[in-house]
Residue frames as a rotation matrix with the C-alpha (Angstrom) as fourth column:
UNK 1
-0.300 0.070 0.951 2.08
0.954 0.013 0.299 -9.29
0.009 0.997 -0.071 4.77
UNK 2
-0.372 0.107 -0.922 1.70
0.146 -0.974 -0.171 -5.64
-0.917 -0.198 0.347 3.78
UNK 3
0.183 0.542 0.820 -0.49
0.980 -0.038 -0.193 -4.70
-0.073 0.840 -0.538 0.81
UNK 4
-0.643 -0.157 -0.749 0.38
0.162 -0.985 0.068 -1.09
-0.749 -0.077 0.659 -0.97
UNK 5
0.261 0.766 0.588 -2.55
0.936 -0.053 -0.348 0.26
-0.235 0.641 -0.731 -2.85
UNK 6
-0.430 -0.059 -0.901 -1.25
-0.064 -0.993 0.096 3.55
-0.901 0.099 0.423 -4.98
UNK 7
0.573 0.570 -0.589 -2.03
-0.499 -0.328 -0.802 4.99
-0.650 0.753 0.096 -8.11
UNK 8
-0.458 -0.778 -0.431 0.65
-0.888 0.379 0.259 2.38
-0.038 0.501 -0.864 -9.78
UNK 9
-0.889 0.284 -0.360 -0.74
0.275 0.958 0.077 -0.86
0.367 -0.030 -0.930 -8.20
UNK 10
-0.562 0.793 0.233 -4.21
-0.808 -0.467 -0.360 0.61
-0.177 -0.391 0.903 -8.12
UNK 11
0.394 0.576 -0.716 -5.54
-0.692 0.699 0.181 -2.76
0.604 0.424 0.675 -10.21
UNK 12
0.628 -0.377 -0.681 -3.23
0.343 0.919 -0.193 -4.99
0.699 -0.113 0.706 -8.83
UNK 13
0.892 -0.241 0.383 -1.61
-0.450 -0.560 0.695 -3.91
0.047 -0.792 -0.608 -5.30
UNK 14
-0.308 -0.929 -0.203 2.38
-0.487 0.337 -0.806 -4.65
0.817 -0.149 -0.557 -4.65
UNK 15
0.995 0.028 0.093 2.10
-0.095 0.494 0.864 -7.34
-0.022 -0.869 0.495 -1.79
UNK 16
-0.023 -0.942 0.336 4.90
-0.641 -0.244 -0.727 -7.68
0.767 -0.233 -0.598 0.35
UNK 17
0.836 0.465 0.291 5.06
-0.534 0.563 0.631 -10.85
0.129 -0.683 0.719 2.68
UNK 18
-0.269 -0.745 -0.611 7.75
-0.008 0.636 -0.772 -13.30
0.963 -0.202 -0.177 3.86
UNK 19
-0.362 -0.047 -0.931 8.61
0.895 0.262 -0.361 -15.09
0.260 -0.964 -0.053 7.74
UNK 20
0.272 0.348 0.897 7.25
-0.325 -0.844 0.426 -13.08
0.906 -0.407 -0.116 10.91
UNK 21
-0.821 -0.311 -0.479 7.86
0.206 0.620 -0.757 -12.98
0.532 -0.720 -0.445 14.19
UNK 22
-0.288 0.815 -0.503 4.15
0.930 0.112 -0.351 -12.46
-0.230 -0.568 -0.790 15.14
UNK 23
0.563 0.765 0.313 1.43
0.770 -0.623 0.136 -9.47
0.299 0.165 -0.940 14.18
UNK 24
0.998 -0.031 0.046 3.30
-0.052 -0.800 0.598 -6.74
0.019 -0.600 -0.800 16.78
UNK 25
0.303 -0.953 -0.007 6.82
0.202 0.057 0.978 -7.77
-0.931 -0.298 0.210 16.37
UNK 26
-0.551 -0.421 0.721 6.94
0.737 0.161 0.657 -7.57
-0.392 0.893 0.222 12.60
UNK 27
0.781 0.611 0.126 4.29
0.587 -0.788 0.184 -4.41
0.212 -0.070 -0.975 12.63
UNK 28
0.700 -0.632 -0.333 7.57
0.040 -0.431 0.902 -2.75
-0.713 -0.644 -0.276 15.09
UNK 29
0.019 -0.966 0.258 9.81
0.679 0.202 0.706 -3.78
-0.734 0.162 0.660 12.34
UNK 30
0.048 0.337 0.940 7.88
0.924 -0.372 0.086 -2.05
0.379 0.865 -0.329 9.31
UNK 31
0.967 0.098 -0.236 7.36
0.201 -0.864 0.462 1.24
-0.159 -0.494 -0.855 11.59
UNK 32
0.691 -0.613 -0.382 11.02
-0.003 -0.531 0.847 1.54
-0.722 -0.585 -0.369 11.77
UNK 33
-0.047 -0.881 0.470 11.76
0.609 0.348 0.712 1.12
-0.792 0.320 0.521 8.53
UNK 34
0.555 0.747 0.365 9.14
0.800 -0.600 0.012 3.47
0.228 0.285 -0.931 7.69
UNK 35
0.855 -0.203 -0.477 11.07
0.101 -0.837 0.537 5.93
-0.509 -0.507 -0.696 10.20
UNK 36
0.199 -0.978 -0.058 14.16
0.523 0.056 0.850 5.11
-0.829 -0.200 0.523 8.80
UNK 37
-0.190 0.513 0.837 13.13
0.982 0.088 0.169 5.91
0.012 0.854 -0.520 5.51
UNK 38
0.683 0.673 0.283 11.61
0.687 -0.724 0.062 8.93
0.247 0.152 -0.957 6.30
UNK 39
0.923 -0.057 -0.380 14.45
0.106 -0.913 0.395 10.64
-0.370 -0.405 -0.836 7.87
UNK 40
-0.389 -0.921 0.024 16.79
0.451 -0.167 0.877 9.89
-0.804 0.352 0.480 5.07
UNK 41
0.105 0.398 0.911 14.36
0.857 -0.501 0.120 11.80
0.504 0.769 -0.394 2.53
UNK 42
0.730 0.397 -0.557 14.32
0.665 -0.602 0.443 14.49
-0.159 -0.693 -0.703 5.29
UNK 43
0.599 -0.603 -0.527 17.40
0.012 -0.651 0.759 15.48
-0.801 -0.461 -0.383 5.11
């Protein structure tokens, strides 16, 4: 589960949750969609 706290969902945060494969395997998955993410704004 991932909780986003911005100035939108400052009262009420966007959760984000569904299946995992475990703390570190589904942590790895967010990172890289994070990266992925970032380097299509980049460019």
């Amino acid at each position: 589960m991932i909780v986003f706290t911005t100035e939108r969902y400052k009262e009420r945060p966007l959760v984000v949750r569904g299946p995992g494969a475990g703390a570190a395997v589904t942590a790895a998955g967010v990172f890289a969609e994070v990266v992925r993410i970032g380097s299509y704004l980049g460019n």
